[in-house]
N, C-alpha and C positions, 0 to 999 in steps of 0.2 A: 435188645441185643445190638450191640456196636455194628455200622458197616466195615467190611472189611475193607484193607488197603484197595482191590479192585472195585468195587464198589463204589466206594467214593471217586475213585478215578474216573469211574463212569457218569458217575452223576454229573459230576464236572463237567465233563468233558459233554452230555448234553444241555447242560445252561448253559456254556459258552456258546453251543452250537444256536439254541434261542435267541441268544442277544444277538448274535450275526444276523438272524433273520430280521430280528425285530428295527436293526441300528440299518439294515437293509432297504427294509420298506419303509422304515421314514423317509429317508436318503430318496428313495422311490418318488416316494410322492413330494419330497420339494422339486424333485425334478420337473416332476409331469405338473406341479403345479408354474415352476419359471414358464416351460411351453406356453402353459395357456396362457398367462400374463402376456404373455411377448405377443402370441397370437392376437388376443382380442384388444389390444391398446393398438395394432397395426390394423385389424379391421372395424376400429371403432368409423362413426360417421367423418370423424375427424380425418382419417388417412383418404375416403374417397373423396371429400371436399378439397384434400390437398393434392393429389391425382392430377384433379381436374383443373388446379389453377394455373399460373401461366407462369408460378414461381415453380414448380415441381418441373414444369417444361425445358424451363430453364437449366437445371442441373440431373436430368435423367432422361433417356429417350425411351419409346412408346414399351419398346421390347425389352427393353431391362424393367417396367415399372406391372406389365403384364405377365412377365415372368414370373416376380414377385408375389402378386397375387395369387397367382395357380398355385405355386407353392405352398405358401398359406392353406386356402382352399383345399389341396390336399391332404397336409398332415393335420388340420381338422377336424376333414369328414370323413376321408378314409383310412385315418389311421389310429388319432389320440383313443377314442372311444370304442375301438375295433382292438386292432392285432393290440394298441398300447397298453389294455387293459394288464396282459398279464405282461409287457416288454422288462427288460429287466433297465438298469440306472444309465447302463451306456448307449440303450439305444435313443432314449429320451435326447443326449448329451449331444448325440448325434444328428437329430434333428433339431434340434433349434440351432446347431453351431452353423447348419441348411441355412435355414433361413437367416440369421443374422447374417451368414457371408451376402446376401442379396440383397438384403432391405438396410442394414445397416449402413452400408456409403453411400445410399439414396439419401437418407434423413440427417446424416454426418452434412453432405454437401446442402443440404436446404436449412439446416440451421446456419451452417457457416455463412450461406448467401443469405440469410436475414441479420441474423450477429454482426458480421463482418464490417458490412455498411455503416451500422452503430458505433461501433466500437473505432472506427475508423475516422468517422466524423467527430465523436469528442476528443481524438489526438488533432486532429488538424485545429479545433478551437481551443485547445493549449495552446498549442505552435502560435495563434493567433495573439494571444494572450502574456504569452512573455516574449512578443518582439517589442524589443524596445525598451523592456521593463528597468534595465540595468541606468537606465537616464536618470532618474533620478537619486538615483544612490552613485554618487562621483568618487566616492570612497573605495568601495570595491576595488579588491586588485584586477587588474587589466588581464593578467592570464588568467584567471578562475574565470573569467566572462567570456572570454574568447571561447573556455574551454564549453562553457554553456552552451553555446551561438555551436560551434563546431557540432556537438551530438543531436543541437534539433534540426539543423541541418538534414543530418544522417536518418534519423529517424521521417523527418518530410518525404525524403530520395524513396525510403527504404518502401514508404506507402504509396509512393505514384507507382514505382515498379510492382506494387505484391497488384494493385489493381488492375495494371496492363496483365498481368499474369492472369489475373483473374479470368478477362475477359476472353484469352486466346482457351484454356483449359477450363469450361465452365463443367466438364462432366471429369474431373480430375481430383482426386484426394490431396493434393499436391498445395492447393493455394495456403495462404495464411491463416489462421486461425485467431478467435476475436481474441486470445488472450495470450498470444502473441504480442498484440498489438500494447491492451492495455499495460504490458509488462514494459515493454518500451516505455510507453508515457511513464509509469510507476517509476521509473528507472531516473527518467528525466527531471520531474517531480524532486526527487530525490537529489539530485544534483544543486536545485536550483533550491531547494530548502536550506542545503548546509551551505551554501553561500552567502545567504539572505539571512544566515546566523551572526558574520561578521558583524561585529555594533561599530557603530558609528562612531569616530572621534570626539572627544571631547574639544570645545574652541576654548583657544587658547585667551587665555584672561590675562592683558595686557597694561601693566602699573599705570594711573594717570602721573601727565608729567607737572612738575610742582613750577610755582610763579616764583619769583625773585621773593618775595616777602613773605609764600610759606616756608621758603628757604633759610630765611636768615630764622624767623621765630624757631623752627625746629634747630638751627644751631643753639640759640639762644637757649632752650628748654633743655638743650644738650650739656650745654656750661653747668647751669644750674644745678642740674643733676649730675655731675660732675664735683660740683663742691660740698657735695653731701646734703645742702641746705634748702630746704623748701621757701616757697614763698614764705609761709607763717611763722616758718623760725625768723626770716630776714629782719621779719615786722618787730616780733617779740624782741629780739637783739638792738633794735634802733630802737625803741623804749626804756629801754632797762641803761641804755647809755645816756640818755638824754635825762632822767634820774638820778645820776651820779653825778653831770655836770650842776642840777639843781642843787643839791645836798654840799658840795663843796665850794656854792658863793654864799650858802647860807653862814656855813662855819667862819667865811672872811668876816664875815659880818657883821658876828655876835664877838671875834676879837677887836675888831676896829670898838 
C-alpha cells in the first residue's frame, strides 16, 4: 500500500532530522579532534624544552607563558574528557579559540625571533653582492642603475630600522616578519634581473684603410670591368690579331 501524502512528509522530515545529527557529530568530532591536536603539540617535550630556554625569555614573560600552561592543563583534564564528552560544536570552538588567543603570539614571536635573523641576514648578503655589480657592464643605462642602487638602499634603511624595532618591542606582534623581508629582496632580485637582460652592444667593425697601390689596382679592376672585357678575352683578342697580320704578308708573297 502506497504512503500517503503525510506519510511520506514525515519520513522525510525524520531523515533530514538524521542527517542533521549525523552531519552534527562529525562536525563534533573534528572539533574536539583540532582541541587535542593543538593541545598536545603545545605540550609535547618540545614546548617545556622551549619554556625553559633563554630564546622563549626573550619574547614572553614568566606570567603570560604559565598562564598558558594552566590553561592547557585545564581544558585537558578537566574538561575535554569530562563535561566535553557530550559539549555540543561551539563550545569545542570556544575553547581552543582560549587557548590560541594565549599561546599563539608566544610561538608567532619565537619563530619570528628565530626567522627573522635568517632571513634578514641573506638580504644584507645580497646587498653585499650587487654593490658594485653594475662595473663591469659600462653599457647599462645610468638611470636603470641608479634606480637599482636607489631601492637597495631603501631596503638596507628599511632592516636596520625593523631591527632597532625589534630590540625596543621584544614582547610585541608588531616587528617584521621573515617574509616581509624576503619579499623585498624578491622584489630587488627582480629589478636587477630585467636590467641584466639589457645585451650588450655589438663593436662596431671598422673598414681597414687601403695603401696607394691597393688603390690604384682596385681602379684598374674597375676599368676592366668597365669594358666588359676580361683578362682572357684580352689574350684571345691579341692572338686572333696577330693571325691576321701573318696570313696577309703571306698573300704579298705568293703575288710577288
Amino acid at each position: 500500500m502506497p504512503l500517503s501524502k503525510e506519510s511520506f512528509a514525515e519520513a522525510k522530515r525524520k531523515l533530514e532530522a538524521l542527517d542533521k545529527k549525523d552531519t552534527e557529530r562529525e562536525k563534533i568530532t573534528e572539533l574536539k579532534t583540532n582541541l587535542e591536536e593543538y593541545i598536545y603539540s603545545k605540550k609535547s617535550l618540545k614546548l617545556w624544552t622551549l619554556l625553559e630556554s633563554e630564546e622563549f625569555e626573550k619574547i614572553s614573560s614568566d606570567q603570560e607563558q604559565q598562564s598558558f600552561i594552566r590553561k592547557l592543563n585545564e581544558v585537558l583534564q578537566e574538561w575535554l574528557y569530562t563535561d566535553g564528552e557530550d559539549a555540543l560544536a561551539n563550545e569545542f570552538v570556544e575553547r581552543l579559540n582560549t587557548l590560541q588567543a594565549i599561546g599563539d603570539p608566544i610561538f608567532y614571536r619565537y619563530n619570528k625571533l628565530t626567522a627573522g635573523p635568517v632571513a634578514s641576514e641573506h638580504a644584507r648578503r645580497y646587498l653585499e653582492e650587487i654593490t658594485g655589480w653594475e662595473k663591469e657592464k659600462s653599457w647599462l643605462p645610468r638611470e636603470r642603475i641608479d634606480e637599482v642602487i636607489s631601492e637597495a638602499e631603501k631596503v638596507k634603511n628599511w632592516l636596520n630600522e625593523e631591527a632597532e624595532q625589534q630590540k625596543i618591542s621584544r614582547f610585541s606582534t608588531q616587528a617584521f616578519k621573515s617574509d616581509e623581508v624576503y619579499t623585498k629582496v624578491f622584489d630587488l632580485q627582480d629589478k636587477v634581473a630585467r636590467i641584466n637582460r639589457i645585451p650588450k652592444p655589438k663593436p662596431k667593425v671598422e673598414k681597414p684603410v687601403k695603401t696607394e697601390n691597393e688603390s690604384a689596382a682596385d681602379q684598374s679592376n674597375d676599368k676592366d670591368t668597365f669594358s666588359g672585357e676580361t683578362t682572357s678575352q684580352k689574350v684571345q683578342n691579341a692572338g686572333e690579331l696577330d693571325y691576321s697580320v701573318t696570313d696577309n704578308n703571306d698573300e704579298s708573297d705568293d703575288h710577288d
